[in-house]
VOBA-1610 file (N, C-alpha, C; in pm, whole numbers, padded with zeros to 5 digits, always signed):
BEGIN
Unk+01200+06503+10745Unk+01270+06444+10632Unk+01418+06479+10641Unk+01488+06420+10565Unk+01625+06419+10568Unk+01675+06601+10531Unk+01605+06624+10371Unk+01637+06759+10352Unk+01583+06858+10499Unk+01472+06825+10543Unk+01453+06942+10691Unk+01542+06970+10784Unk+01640+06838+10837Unk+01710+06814+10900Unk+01847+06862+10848Unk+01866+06913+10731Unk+01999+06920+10697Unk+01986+07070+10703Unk+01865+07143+10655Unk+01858+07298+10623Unk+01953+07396+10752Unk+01948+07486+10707Unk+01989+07576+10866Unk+01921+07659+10958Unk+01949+07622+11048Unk+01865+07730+11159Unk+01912+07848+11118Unk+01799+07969+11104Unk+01803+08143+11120Unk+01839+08166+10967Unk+01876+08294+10952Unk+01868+08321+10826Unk+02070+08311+10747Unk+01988+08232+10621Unk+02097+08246+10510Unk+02170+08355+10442Unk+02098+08449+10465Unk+02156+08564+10403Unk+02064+08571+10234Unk+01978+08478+10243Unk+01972+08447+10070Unk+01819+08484+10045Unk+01819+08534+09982Unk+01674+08592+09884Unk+01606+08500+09820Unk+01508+08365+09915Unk+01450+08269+09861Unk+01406+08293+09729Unk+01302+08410+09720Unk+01253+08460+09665Unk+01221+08429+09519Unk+01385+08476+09507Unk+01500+08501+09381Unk+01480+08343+09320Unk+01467+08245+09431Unk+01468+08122+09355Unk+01345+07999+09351Unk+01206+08109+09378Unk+01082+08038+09392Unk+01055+08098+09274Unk+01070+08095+09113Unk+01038+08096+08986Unk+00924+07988+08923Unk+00923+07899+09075Unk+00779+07816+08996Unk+00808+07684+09004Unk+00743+07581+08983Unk+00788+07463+09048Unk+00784+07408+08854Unk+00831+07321+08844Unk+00907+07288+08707Unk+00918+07373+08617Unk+00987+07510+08670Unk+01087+07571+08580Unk+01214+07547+08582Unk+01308+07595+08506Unk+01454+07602+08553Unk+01506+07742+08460Unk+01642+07732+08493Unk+01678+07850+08399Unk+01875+07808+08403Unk+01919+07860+08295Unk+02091+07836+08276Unk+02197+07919+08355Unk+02309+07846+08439Unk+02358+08014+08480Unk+02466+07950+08420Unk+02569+08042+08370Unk+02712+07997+08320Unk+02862+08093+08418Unk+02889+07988+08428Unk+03006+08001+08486Unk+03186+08015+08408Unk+03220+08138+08448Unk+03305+08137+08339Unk+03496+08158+08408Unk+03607+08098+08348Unk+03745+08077+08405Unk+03796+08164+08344Unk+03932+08200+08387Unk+03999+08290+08351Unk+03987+08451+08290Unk+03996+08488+08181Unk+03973+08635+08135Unk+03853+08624+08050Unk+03786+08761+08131Unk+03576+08767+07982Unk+03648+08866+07887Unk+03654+08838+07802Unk+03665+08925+07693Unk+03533+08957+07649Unk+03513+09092+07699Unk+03406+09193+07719Unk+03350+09202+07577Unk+03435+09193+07461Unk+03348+09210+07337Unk+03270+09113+07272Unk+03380+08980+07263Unk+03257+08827+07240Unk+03179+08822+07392Unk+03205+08826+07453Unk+03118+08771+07629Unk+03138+08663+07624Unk+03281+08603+07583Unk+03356+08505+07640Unk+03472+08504+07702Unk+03505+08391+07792Unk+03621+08318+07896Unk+03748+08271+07812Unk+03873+08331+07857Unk+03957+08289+07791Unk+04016+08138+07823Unk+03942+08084+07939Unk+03942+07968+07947Unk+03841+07862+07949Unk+03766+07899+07910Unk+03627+07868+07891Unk+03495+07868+07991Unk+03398+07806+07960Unk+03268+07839+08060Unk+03188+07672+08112Unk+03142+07726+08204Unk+03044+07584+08219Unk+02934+07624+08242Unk+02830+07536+08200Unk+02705+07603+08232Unk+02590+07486+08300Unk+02546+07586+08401Unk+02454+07484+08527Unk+02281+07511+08476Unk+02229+07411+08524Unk+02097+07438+08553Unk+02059+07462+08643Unk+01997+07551+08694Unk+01909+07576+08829Unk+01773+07552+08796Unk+01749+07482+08948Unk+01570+07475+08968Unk+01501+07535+09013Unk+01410+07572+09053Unk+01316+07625+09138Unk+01377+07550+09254Unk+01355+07624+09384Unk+01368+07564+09514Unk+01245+07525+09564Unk+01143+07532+09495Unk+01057+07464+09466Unk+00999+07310+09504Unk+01136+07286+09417Unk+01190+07140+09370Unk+01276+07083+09407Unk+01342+07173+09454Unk+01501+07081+09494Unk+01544+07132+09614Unk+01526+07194+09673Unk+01551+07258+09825Unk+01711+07361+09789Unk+01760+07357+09852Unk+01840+07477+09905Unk+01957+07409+09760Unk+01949+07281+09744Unk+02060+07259+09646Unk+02023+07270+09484Unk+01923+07382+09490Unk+01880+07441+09381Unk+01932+07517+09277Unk+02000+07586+09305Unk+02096+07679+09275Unk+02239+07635+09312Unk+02316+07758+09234Unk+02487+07757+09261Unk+02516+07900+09332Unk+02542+07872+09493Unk+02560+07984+09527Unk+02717+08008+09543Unk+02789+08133+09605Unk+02870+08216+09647Unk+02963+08130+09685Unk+02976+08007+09782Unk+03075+07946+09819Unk+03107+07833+09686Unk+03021+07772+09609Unk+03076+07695+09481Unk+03150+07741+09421Unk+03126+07880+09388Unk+03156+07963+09282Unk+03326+07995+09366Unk+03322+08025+09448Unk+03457+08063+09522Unk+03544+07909+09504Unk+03506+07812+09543Unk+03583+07655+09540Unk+03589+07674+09399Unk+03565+07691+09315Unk+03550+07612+09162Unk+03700+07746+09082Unk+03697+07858+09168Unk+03827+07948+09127Unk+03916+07903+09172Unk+03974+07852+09336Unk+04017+07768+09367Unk+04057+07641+09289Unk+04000+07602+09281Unk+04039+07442+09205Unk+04058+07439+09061Unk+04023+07553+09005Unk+04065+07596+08840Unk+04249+07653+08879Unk+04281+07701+08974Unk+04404+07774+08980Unk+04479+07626+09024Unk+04437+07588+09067Unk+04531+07444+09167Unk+04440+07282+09100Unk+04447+07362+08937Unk+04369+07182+08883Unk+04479+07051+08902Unk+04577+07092+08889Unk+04729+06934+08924Unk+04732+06897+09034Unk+04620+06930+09104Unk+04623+06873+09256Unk+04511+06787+09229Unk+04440+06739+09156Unk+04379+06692+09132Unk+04363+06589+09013Unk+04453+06600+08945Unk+04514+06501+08798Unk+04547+06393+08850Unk+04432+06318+08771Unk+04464+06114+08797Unk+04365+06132+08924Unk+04302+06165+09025Unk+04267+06124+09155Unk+04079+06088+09131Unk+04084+05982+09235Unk+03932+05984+09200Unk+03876+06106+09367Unk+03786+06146+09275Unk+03729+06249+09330Unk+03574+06242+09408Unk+03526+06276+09519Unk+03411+06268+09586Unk+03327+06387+09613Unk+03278+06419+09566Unk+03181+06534+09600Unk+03054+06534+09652Unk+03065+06583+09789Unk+02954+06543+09893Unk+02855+06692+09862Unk+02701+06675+09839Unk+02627+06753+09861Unk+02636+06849+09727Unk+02648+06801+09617Unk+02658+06815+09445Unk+02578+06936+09452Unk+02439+06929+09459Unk+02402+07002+09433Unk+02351+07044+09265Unk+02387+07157+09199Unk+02361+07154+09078Unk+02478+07107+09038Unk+02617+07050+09070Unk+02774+06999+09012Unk+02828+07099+08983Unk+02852+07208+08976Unk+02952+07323+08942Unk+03054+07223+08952Unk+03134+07304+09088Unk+03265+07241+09122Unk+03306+07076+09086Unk+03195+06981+09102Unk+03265+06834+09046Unk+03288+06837+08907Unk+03172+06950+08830Unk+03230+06917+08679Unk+03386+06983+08607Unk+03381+07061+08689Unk+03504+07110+08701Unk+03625+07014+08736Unk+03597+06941+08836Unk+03684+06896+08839Unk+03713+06749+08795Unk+03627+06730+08719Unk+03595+06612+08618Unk+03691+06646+08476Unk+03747+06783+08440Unk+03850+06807+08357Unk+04014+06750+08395Unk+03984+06732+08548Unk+04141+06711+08576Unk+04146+06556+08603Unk+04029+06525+08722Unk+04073+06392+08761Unk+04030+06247+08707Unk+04101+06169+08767Unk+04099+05980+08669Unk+03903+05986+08672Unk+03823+06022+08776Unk+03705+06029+08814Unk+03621+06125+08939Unk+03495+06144+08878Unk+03460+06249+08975Unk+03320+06198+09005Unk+03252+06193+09193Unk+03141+06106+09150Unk+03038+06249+09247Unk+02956+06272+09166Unk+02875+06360+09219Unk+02760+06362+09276Unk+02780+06321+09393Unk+02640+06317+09479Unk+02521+06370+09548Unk+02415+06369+09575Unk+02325+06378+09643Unk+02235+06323+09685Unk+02102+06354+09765Unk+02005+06259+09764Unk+01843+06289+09726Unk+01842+06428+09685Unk+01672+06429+09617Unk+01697+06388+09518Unk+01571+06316+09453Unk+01585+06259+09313Unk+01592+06377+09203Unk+01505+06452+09238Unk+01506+06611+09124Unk+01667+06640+09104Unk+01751+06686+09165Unk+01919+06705+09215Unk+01978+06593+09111Unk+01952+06463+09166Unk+02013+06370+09080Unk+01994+06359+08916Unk+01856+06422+08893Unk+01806+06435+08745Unk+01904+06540+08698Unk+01878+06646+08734Unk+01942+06765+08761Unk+02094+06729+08688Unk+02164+06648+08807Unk+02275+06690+08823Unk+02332+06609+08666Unk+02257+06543+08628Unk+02264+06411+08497Unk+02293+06480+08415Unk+02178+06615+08429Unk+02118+06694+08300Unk+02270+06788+08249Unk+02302+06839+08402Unk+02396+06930+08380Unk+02531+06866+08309Unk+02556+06679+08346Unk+02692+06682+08296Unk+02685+06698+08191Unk+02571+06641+08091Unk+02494+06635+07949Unk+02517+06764+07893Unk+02455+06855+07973Unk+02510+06980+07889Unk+02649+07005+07916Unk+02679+07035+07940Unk+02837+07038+07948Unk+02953+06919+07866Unk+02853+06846+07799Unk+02920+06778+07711Unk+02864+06745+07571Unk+02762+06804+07529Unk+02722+06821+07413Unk+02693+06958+07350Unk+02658+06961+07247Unk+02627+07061+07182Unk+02510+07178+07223Unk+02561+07287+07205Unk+02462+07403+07207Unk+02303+07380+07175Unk+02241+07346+07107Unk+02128+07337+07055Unk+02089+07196+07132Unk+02115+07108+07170Unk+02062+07049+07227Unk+02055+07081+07338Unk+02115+07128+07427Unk+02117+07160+07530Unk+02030+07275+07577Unk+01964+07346+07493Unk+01861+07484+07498Unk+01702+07377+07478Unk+01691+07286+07430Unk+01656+07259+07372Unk+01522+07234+07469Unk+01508+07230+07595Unk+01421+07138+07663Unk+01359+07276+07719Unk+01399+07396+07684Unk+01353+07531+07736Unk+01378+07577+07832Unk+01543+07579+07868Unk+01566+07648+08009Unk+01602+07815+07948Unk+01566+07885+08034Unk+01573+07997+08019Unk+01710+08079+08066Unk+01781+08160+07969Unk+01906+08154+07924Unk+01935+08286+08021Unk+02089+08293+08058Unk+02136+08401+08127Unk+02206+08521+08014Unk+02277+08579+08086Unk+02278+08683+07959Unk+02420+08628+07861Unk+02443+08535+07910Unk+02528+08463+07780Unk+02513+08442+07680Unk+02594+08512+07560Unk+02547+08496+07416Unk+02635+08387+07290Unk+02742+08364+07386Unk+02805+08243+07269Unk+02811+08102+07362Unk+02850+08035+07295Unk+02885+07881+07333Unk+03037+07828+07309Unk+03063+07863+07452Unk+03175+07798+07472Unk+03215+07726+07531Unk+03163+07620+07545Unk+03198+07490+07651Unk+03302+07447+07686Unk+03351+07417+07839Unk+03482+07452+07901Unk+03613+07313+07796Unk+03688+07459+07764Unk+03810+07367+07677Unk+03726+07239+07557Unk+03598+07236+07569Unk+03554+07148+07484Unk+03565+06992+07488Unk+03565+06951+07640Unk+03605+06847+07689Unk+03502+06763+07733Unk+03460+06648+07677Unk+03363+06587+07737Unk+03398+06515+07877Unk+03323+06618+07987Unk+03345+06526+08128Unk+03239+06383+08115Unk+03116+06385+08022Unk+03061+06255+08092Unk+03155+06117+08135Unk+03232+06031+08048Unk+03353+05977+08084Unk+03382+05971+08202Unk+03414+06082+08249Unk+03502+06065+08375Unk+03390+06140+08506Unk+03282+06110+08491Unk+03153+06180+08628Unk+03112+06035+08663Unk+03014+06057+08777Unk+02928+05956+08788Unk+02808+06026+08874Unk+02688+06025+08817Unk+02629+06080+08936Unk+02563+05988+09069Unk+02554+05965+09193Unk+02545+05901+09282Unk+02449+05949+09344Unk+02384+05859+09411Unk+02279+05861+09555Unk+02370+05883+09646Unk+02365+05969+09760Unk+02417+05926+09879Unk+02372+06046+10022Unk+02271+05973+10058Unk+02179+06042+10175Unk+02253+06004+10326Unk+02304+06108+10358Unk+02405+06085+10503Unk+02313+06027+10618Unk+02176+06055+10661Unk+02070+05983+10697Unk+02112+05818+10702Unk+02163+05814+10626Unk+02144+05650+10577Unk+02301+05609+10625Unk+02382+05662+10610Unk+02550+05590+10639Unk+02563+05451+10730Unk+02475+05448+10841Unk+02502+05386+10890Unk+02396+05256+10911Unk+02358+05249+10780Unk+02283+05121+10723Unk+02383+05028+10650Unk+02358+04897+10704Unk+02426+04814+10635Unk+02460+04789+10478Unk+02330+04816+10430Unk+02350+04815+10249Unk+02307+04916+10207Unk+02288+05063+10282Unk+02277+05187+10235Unk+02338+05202+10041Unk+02265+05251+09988Unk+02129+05307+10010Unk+02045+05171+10032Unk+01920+05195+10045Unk+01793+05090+10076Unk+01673+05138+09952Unk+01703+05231+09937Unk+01581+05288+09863Unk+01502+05232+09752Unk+01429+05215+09753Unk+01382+05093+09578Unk+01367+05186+09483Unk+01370+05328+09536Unk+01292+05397+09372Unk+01440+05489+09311Unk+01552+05478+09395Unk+01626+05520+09315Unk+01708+05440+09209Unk+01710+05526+09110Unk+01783+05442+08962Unk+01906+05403+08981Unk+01928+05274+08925Unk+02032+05179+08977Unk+02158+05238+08921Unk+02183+05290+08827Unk+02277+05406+08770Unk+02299+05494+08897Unk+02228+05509+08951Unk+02266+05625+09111Unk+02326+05573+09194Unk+02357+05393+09248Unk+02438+05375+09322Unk+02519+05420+09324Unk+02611+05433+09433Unk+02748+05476+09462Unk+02840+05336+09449Unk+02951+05325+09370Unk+03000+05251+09337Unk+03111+05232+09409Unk+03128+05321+09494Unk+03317+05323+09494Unk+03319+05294+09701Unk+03481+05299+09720Unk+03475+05295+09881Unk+03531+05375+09923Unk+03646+05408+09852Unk+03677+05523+09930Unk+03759+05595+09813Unk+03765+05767+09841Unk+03863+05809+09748Unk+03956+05901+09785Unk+04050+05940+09697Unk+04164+06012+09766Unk+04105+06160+09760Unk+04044+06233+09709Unk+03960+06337+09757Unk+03820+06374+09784Unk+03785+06426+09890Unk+03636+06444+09894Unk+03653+06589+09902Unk+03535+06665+09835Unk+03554+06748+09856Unk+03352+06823+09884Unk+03322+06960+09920Unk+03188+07026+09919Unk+03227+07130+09971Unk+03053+07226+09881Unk+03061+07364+09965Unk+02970+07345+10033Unk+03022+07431+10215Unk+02864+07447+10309Unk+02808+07367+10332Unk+02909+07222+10345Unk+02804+07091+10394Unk+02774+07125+10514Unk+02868+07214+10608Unk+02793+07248+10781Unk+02717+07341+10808Unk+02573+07368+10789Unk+02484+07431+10835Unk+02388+07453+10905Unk+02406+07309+10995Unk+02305+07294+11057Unk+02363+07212+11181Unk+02361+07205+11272Unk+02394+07092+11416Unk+02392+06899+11390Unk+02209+07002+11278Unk+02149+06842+11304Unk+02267+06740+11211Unk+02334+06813+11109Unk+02398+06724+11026Unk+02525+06685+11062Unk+02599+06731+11180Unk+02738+06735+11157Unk+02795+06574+11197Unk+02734+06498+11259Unk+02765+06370+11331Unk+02760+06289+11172Unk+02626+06307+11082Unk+02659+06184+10969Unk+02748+06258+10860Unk+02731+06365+10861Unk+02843+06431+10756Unk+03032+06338+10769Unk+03030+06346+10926Unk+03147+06336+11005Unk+03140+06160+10975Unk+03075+06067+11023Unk+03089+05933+10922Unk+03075+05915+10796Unk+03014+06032+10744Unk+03029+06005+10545Unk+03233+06047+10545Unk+03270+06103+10558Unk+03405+06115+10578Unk+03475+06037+10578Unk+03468+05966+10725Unk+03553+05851+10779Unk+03516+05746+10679Unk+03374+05706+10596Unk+03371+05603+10495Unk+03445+05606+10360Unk+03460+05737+10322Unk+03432+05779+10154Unk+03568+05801+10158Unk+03665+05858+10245Unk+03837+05892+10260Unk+03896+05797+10285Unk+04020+05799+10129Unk+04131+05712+10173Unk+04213+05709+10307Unk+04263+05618+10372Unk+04350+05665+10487Unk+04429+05775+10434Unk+04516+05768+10284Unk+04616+05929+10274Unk+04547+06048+10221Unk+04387+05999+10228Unk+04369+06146+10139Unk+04306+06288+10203Unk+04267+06364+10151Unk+04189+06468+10193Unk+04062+06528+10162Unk+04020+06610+10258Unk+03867+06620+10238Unk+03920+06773+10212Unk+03864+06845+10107Unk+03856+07028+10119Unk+03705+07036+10146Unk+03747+07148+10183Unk+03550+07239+10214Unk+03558+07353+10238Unk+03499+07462+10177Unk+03463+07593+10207Unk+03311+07607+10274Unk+03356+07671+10366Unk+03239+07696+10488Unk+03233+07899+10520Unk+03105+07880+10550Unk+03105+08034+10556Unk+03117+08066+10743Unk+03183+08177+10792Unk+03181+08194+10928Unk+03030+08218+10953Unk+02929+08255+10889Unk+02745+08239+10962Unk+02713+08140+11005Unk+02733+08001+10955Unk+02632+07871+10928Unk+02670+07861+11123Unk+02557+07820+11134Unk+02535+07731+11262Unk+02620+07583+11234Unk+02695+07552+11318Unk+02719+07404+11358Unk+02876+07422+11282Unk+02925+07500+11234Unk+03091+07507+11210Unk+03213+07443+11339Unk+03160+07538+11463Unk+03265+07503+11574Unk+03200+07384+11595Unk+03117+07321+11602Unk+03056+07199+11673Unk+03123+07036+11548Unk+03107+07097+11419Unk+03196+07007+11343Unk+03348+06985+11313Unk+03385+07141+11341Unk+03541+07113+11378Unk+03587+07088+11504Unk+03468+07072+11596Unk+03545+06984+11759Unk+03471+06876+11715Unk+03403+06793+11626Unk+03395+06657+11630Unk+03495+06575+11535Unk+03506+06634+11428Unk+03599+06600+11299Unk+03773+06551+11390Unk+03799+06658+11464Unk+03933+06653+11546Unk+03912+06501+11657Unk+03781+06518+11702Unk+03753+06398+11808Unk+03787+06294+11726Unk+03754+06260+11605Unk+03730+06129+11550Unk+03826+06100+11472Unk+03942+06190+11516Unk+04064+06129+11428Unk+04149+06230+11276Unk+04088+06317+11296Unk+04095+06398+11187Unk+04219+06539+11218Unk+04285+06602+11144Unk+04354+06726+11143Unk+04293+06859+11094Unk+04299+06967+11088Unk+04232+07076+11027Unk+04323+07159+11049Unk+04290+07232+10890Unk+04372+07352+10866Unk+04267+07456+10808Unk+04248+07567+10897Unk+04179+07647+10818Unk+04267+07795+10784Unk+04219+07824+10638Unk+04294+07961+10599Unk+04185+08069+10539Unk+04161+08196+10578Unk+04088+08274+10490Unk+04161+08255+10355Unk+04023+08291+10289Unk+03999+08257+10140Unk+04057+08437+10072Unk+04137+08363+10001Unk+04210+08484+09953Unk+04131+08618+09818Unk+04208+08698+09851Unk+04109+08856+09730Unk+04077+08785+09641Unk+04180+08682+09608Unk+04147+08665+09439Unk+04043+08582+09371Unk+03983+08509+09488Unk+03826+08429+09462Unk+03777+08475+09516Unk+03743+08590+09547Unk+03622+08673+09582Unk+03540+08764+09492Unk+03414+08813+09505Unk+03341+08872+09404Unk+03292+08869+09284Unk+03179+08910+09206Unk+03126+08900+09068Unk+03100+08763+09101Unk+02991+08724+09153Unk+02873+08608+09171Unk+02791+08588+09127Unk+02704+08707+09069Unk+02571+08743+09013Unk+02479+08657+09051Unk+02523+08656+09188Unk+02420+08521+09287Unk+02323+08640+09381Unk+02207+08629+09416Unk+02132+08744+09533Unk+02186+08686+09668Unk+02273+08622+09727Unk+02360+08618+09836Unk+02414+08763+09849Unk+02368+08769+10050Unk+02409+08860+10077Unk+02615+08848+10116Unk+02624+08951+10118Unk+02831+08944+10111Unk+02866+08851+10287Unk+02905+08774+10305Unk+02944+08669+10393Unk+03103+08623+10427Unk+03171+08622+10456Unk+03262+08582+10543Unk+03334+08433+10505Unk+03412+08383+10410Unk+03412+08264+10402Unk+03577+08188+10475Unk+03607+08060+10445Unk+03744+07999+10512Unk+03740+07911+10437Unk+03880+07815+10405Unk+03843+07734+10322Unk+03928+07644+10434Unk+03907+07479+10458Unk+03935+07373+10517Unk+03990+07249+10479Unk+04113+07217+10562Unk+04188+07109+10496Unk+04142+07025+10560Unk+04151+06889+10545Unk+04108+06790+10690Unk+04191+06614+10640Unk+04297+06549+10719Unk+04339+06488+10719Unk+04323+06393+10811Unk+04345+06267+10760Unk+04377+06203+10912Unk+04454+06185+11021Unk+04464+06223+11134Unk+04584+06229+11237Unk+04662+06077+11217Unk+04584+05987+11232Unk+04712+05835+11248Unk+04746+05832+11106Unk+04743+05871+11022Unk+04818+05861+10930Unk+04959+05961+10860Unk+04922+06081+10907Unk+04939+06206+10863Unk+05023+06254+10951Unk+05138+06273+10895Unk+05304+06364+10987Unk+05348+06420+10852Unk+05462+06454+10873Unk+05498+06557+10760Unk+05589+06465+10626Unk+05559+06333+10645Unk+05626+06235+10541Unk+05525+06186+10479Unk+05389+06164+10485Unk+05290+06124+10501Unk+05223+06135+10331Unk+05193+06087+10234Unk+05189+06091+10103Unk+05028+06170+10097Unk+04947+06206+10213Unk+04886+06286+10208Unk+04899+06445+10178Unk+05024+06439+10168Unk+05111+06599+10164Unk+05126+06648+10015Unk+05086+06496+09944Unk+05111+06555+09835Unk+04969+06625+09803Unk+04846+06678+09895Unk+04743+06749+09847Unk+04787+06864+09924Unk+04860+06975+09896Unk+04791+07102+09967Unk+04692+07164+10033Unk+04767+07246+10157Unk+04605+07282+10180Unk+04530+07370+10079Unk+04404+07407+10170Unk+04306+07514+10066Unk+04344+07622+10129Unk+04414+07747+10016Unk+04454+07857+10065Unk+04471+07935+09940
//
């Protein structure tokens, strides 16, 4: 299957374990910006809060691990790089980082391809845009967060979309094909000025359709970010194909200040974060410049 093919060879570093709680359970993790004021156990810039599944159910994009959580500090410090842009997020997952960045940009479309993920990912913009009590309401089991503070109080539904989009498939003519996914899940758009994911390279088997979801979904001026960890299998093998097919790369270690306090069972890992442009378009006049790299 598509998810087998995408997983990674050898070990993750990650404590399955931790996230085989049962097959239709879930539970809340909240994610929080700027300063915790230790006495309410709130964010002085507010919080977002995800659902996790059992992996059970949803495979490895079950959870919000260590590299989301690192992009989503990132892109909270550098949100005007992202104001007005429509936004692509490959390999959603539970949406951390797209809902996040559904505060800044014109649109943010958050993809994947298990159907559970896509429910999932619905569920999460929902909470994150309604009220407390509804959002408890279906019985996910709560982290040790005790108030409700939903980020700046901003309804992202508006500006999300959640999408189908199985890299398997790219190079089908009317991709998707699928009959049972909900027509609300098409992917609507052609290309956008940012794409962005964490840890889409983990595996060999994926790096060739990852590398045409790219070349489809990117404006000629725009850019792709990605945080990748130095473990995953198939890193060097996607940054010598990405370069083959037309592309630039900039990689920078990921700086002190998005590191640590995860409260994820990820073991401590090595991360980089990645710019990627297009070469025929891209010199130093190039209106792609107006995205910074990731640093």
């Amino acid at each position: 299957s598509g998810m087998q093919q995408r997983e990674k060879i050898g070990s993750t570093g990650i404590e399955w374990q931790q996230y085989a709680f049962g097959s239709g359970t879930h539970r809340r993790k909240t994610v929080g910006f700027g300063a915790l004021d230790r006495r309410s156990r709130t964010w002085s810039h507010g919080e977002l809060y995800v659902r996790e599944l059992s992996i059970v159910d949803a495979g490895i994009g079950c959870a919000v691990w260590d590299a989301a959580i690192i992009f989503s500090r990132w892109l909270f410090r550098n949100s005007s790089v992202f104001t007005g842009q429509q936004v692509l997020e490959l390999g959603s997952g539970c949406g951390l980082s797209g809902m996040l960045a559904a505060h800044f940009a014109s649109h943010v479309y958050l993809t994947d391809y298990i159907p559970q993920l896509l429910e999932n990912l619905t569920y999460n913009v929902n909470l994150n845009s309604t009220a407390y009590t509804k959002c408890i309401a279906d019985g996910d089991k709560q982290d040790n967060t005790t108030e409700w503070n939903a980020f700046m109080s901003f309804d992202i539904s508006p500006h999300t979309s959640v999408a189908y989009l199985n890299w398997d498939e790219i190079d089908l003519p009317d991709a998707p094909t699928k009959t049972d996914i909900d027509p609300q899940h098409l992917i609507p758009v052609t290309t956008c000025s940012i794409l962005m994911g964490s840890e889409l390279t983990y595996s060999t088997h994926s790096i060739h359709t990852l590398s045409k979801v790219v070349q489809k979904y990117l404006a000629p001026d725009g850019v792709f970010y990605e945080i990748l960890s130095d473990d995953r299998d198939g890193v060097a093998e996607f940054l010598a194909l990405i370069e083959e097919v037309g592309f630039t790369v900039a990689r920078h270690p990921v700086p002190e200040m998005y590191l640590g306090n995860y409260h994820t069972k990820q073991r401590p890992e090595t991360y980089h974060f990645y710019t990627f442009r297009r070469k025929h378009t891209c010199n130093d006049s190039c209106s792609c410049r107006r995205f910074p790299d990731m640093k």
